[in-house]
C-alpha positions as CSV (number, residue, x, y, z in Angstrom):
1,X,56.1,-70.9,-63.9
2,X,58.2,-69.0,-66.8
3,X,61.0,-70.6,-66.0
4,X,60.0,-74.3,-65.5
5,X,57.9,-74.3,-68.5
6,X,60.3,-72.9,-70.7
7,X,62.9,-75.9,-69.2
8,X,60.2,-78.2,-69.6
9,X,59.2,-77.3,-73.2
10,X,62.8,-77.4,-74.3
11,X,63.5,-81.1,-72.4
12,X,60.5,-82.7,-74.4
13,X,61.0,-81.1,-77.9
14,X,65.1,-82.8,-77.4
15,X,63.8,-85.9,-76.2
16,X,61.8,-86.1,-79.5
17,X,64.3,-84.7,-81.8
18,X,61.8,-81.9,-82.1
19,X,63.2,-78.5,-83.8
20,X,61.5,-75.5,-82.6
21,X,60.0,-74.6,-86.2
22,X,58.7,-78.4,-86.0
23,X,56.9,-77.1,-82.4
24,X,55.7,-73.8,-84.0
25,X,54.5,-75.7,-86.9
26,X,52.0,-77.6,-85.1
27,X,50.9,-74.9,-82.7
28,X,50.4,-72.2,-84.9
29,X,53.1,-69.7,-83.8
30,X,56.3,-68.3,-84.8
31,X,60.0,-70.2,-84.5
32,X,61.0,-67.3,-82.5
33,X,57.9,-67.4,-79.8
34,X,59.0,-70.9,-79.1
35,X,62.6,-69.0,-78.7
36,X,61.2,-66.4,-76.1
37,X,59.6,-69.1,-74.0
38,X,62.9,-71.9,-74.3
39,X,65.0,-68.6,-73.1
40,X,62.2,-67.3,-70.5
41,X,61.7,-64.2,-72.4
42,X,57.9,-65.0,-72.0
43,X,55.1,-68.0,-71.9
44,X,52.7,-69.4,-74.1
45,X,49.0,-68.5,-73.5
46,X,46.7,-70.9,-70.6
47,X,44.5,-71.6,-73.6
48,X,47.5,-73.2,-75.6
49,X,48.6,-75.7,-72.8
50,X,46.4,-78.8,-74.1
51,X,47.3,-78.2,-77.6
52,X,51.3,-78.2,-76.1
53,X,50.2,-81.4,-73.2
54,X,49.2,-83.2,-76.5
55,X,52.2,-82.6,-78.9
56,X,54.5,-83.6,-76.5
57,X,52.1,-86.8,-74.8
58,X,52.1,-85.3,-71.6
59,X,49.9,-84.5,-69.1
60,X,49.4,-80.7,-68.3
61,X,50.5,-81.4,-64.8
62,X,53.9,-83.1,-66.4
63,X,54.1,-79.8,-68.8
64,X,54.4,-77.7,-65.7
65,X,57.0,-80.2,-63.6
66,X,54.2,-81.5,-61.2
67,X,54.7,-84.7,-62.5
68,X,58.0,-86.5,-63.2
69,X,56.6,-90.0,-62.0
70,X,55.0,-90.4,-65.3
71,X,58.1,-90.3,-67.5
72,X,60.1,-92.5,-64.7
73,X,57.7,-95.0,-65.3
74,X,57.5,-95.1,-68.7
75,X,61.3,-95.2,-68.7
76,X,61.2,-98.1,-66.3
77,X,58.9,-99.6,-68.9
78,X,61.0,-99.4,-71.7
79,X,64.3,-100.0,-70.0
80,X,62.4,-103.5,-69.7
81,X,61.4,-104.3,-72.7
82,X,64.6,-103.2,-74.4
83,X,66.5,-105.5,-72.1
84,X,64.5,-108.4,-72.9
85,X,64.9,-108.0,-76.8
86,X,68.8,-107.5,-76.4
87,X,68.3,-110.4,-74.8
88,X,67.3,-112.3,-77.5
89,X,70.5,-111.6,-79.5
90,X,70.5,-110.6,-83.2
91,X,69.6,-114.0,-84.9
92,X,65.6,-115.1,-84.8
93,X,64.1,-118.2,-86.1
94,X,61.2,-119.6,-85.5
95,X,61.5,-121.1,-81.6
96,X,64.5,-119.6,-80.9
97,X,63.2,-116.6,-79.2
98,X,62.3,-117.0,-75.4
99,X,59.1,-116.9,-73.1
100,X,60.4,-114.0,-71.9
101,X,59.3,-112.3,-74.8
102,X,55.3,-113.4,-74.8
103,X,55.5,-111.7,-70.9
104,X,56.8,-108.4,-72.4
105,X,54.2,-108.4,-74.6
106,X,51.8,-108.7,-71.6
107,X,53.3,-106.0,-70.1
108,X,53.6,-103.8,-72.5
109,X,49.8,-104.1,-73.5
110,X,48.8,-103.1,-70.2
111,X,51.6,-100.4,-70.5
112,X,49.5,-99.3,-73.6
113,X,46.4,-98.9,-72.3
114,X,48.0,-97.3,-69.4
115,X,49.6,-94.4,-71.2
116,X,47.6,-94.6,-74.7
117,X,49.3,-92.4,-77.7
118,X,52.4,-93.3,-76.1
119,X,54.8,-93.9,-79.3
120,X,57.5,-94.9,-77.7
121,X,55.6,-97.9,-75.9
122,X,53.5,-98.5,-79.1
123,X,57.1,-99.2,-81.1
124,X,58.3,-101.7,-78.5
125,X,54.9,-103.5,-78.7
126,X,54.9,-103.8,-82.4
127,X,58.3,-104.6,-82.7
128,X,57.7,-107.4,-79.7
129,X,54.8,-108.8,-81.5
130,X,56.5,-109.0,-85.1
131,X,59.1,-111.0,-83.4
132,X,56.8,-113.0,-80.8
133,X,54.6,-113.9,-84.1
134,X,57.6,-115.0,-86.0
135,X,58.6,-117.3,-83.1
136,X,55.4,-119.2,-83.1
137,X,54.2,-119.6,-86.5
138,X,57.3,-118.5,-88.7
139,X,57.3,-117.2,-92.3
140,X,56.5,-119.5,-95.2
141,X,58.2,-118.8,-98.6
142,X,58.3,-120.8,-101.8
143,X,60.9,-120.5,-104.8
144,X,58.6,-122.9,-106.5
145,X,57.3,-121.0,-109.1
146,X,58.7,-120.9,-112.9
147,X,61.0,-117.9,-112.4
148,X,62.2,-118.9,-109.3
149,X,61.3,-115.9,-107.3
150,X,60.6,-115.6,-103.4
151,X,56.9,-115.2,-102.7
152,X,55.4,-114.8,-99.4
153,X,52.6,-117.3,-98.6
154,X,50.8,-114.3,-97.7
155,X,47.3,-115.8,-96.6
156,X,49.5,-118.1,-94.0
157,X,50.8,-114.5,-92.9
158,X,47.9,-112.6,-92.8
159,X,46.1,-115.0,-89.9
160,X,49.1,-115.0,-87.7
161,X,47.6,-112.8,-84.4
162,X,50.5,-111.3,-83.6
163,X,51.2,-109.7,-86.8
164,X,47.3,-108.4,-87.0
165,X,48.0,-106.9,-83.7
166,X,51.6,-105.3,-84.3
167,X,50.0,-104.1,-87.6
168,X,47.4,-102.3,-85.3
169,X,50.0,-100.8,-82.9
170,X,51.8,-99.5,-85.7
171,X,49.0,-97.5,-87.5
172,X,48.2,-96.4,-84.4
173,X,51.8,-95.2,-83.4
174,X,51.9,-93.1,-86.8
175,X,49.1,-91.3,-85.5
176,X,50.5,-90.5,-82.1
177,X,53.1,-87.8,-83.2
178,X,55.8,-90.1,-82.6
179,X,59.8,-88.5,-82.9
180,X,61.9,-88.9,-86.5
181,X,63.5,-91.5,-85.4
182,X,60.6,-93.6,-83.6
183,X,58.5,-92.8,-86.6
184,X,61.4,-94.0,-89.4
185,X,61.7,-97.5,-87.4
186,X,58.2,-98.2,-87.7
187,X,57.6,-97.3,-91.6
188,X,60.1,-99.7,-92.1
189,X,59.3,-102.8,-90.4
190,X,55.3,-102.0,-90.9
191,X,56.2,-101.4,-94.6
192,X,57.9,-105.0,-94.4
193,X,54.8,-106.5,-92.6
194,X,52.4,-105.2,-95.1
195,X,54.2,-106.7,-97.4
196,X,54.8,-110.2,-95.6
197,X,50.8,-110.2,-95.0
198,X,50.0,-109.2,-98.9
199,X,48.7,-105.8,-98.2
200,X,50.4,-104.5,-100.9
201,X,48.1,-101.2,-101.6
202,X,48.5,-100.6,-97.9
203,X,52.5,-101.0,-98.1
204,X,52.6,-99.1,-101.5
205,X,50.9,-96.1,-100.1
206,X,53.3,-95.9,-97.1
207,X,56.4,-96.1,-99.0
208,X,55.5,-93.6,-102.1
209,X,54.3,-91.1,-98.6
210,X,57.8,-91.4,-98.0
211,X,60.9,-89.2,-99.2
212,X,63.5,-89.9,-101.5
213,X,66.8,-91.3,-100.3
214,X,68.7,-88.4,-101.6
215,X,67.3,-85.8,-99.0
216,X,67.0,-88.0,-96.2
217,X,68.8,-86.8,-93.0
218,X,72.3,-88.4,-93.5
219,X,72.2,-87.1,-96.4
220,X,71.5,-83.5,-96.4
221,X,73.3,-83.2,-92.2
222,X,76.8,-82.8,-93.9
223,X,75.4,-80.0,-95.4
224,X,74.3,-78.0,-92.8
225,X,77.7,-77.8,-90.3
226,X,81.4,-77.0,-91.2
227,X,84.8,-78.2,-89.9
228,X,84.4,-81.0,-87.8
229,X,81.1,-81.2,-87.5
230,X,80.8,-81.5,-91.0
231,X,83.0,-84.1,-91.2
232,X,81.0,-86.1,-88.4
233,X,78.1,-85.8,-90.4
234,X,79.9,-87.1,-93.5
235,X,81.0,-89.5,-92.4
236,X,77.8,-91.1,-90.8
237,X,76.9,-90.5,-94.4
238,X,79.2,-93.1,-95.9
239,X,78.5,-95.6,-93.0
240,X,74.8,-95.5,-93.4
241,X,74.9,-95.4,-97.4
242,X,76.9,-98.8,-97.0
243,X,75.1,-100.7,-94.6
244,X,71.9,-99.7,-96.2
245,X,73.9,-101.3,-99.3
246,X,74.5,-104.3,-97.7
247,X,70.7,-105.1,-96.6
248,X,69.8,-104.0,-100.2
249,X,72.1,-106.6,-101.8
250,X,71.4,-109.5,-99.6
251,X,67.6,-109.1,-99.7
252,X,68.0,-108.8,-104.1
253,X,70.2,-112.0,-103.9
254,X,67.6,-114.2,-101.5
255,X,64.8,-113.1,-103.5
256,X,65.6,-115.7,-106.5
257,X,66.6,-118.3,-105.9
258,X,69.2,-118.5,-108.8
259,X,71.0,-115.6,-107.6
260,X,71.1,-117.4,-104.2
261,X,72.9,-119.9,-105.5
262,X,75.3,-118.8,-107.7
263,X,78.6,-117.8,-107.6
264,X,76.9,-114.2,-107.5
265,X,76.4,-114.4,-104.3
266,X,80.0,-114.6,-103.1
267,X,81.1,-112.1,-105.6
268,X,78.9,-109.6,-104.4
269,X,79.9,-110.4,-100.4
270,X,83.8,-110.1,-101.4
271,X,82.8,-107.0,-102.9
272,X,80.8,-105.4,-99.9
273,X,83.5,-106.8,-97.6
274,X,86.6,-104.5,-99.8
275,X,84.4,-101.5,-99.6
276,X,83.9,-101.9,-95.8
277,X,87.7,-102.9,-95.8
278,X,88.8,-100.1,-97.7
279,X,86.8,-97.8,-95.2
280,X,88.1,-99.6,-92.3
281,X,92.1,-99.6,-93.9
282,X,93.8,-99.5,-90.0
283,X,91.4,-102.4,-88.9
284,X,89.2,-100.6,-86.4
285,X,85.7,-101.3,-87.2
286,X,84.2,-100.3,-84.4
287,X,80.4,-101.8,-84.5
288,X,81.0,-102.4,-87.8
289,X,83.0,-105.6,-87.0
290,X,79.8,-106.8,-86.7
291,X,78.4,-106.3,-90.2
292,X,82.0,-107.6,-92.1
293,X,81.3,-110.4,-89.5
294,X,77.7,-111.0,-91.2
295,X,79.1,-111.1,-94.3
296,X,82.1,-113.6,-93.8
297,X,79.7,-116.0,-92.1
298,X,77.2,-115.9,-95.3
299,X,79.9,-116.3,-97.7
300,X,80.8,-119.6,-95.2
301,X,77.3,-120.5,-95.4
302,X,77.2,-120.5,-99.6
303,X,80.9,-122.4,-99.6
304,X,79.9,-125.4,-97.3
305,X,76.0,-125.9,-98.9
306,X,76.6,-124.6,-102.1
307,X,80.1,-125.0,-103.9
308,X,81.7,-127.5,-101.5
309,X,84.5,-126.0,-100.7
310,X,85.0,-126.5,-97.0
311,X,88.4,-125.2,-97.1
312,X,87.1,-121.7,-98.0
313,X,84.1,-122.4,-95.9
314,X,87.0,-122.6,-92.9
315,X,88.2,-119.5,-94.4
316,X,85.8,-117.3,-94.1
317,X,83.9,-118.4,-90.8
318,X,87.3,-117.8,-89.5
319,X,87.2,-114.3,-90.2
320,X,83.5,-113.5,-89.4
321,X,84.5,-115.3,-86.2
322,X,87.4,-112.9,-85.8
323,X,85.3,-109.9,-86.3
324,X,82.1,-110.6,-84.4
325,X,84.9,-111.3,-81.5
326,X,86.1,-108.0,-81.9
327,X,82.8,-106.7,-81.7
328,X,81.5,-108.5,-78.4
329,X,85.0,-107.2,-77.1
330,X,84.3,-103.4,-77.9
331,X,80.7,-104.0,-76.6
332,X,81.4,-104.7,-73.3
333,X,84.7,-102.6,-73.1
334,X,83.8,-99.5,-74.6
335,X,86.1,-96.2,-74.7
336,X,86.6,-96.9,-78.5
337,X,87.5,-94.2,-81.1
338,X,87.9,-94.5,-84.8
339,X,91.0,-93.4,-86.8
340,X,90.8,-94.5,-90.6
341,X,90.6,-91.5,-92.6
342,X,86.9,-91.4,-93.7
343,X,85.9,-91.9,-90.2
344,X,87.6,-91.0,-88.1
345,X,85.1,-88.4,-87.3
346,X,82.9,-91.0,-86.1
347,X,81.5,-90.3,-82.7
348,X,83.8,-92.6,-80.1
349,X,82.0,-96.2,-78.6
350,X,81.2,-95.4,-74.6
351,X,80.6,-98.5,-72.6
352,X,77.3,-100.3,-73.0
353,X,76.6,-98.1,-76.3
354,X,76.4,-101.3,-78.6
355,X,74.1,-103.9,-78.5
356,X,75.4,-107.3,-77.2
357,X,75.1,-110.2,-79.1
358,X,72.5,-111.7,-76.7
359,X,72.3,-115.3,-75.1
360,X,73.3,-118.7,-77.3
361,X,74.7,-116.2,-80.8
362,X,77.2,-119.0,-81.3
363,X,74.9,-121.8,-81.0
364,X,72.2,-119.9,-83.4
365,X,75.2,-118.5,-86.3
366,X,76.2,-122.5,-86.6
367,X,73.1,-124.1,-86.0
368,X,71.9,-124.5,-90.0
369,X,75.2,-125.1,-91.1
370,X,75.6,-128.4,-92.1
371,X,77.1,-131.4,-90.7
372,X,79.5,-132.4,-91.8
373,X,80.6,-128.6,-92.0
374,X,80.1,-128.5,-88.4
375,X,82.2,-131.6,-87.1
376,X,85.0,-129.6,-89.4
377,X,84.3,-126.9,-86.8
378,X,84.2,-128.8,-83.7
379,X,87.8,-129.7,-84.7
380,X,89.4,-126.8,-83.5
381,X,88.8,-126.0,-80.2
382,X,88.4,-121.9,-81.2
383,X,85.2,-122.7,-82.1
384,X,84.5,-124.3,-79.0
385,X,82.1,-121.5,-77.7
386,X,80.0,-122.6,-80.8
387,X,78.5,-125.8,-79.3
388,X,78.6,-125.1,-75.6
């Protein structure tokens, strides 16, 4: 028994990016009785196995290795559900996600009840339901107010089903011990949805709970390693800092609609693209072809509605095109390594690491473009995946 639970406590506290003062924490011990029992130096008391069962969301028979079947099917569960959302691609709007989607939901729901407290099937059914309830009833917004700013039409929001539902499975996951990382991706799409549904005490709460930026994990891990570890960690600090730049921006310049439209808007994507650029000085973006990609294809979008200018429109799609090629290439390839400077520390791409771009990503990046932008387009046969 010493030695299996000691494996089997060590196995789960990984799997949830647990740290042995985190498990200690919670059980009322010492960091180095966790120690003993990890290295088989001893074992916790009978009397302590629920409270241990629990932390981890296991059964007391999983705890001790007598049951492996559980986690298999759970994995099974989530392998599923995963592979439908990858599916769907990275672009959503309202009917462009499959039926596949509202049959993951079923299954996940009896998944729930199945193995309840489970966080990491209570993430996939939130997450499935925001999206599901986007695909049927959308999102209503209105600049049409006298300082032009976006407003939710939150009493549309708040009787969509789906989003009462996700809201559910997300206070519920909070309270089900969930990992760092399970628990981060929740606050912030429940933050979002709070938000989007005009619970606005609700959201505030959440948020303030939260910590500030500047000791977040990526930003204090560069600190604790040297040599080139340290760099690693560094350097995931710079990538995260600007991506999380890049959301920040975009969601500030959609929220007025006179920012929108202005010539603001294309500064501030040149600008993003040059830092990524500068990062990126030998070219190799990695998955990060995909977010330069992002931002050439909104800078197309502003020059073919906005200015006119379908020759820079041409321009930039061109390049987004380019670099969300390179992407789909490394995706499916793999064996990728970084070498500018800054990130060259960067952990290397294995095969089937990145997320694909799903089923019909050409057909949904052009389809609100505008026509007569489009038939430009269907002019050279490059674009010809575009409209297949």
């Amino acid at each position: 028994m010493q030695l299996s639970l000691g494996q089997k406590i060590r196995e789960l506290r990984k799997r949830d990016g647990r740290t042995q003062e985190n498990l200690a924490e919670a059980l009322g011990v010492t960091s180095q009785a966790i120690s003993r029992w990890e290295s088989n130096g001893g074992y916790p008391d009978m009397e302590m196995m629920p409270a241990i069962a629990n932390y981890f969301h296991v059964s007391i028979d999983e705890l001790f290795g007598y049951n492996s079947d559980r986690e298999e099917k759970i994995k099974n569960i989530l392998d599923k559900a995963d592979k439908v959302i990858t599916n769907q691609g990275f672009h959503y709007y309202q009917g462009s996600i499959s039926e596949e989607v509202e049959s993951c939901i079923d299954m996940l729901r009896i998944a729930a009840d199945e193995f309840p407290n489970e966080p990491r099937i209570l993430l996939r059914l939130a997450n499935t339901l925001y999206t599901w309830g986007f695909n049927k009833y959308g999102m209503k917004t209105d600049y049409k107010n006298e300082a032009g700013i976006l407003r939710y039409d939150t009493e549309y929001h708040s009787q969509n089903p789906y989003w009462q539902e996700a809201i559910s499975a997300f206070e519920k996951l909070l309270k089900s011990n969930p990992c760092p990382k399970d628990r981060e991706s929740a606050i912030r799409l429940m933050t979002s949805l709070y938000m989007e549904m005009g619970k606005y005490k609700e959201a505030k709460e959440l948020a303030e709970a939260q910590s500030s930026i500047v000791i977040g994990k990526e930003m204090l891990m560069p600190e604790t390693a040297s040599g080139e570890e340290m760099m690693r960690y560094q350097a995931e600090r710079v990538m995260t800092l600007l991506c999380e730049l890049r959301i920040s921006v975009a969601n500030a310049l959609s929220s007025k609609i006179s920012f929108y439209t202005s010539d603001c808007r294309e500064k501030m994507g040149l600008a993003l693209i040059n830092l990524f650029e500068a990062v990126f000085e030998d070219g190799r973006c990695g998955e990060y072809h995909q977010n330069i990609g992002n931002l050439y294809m909104n800078l197309a979008d502003y020059e073919s509605y906005i200015a006119k200018n379908f020759e820079k429109a041409l321009e930039y799609f061109d390049k987004g095109f380019d670099h969300y090629k390179k992407y789909e290439r490394i995706s499916e390839e793999g064996d990728y390594s970084y070498s500018a400077p800054l990130v060259s520390y960067l952990k290397p791409i294995e095969k089937g690491a990145l997320r694909h771009l799903g089923e019909n990503f050409w057909q949904k990046e052009v389809k609100h473009l505008s026509e007569e932008f489009k038939n430009k387009l269907r002019e050279n046969p490059k674009y010809k995946v575009c409209f297949e």
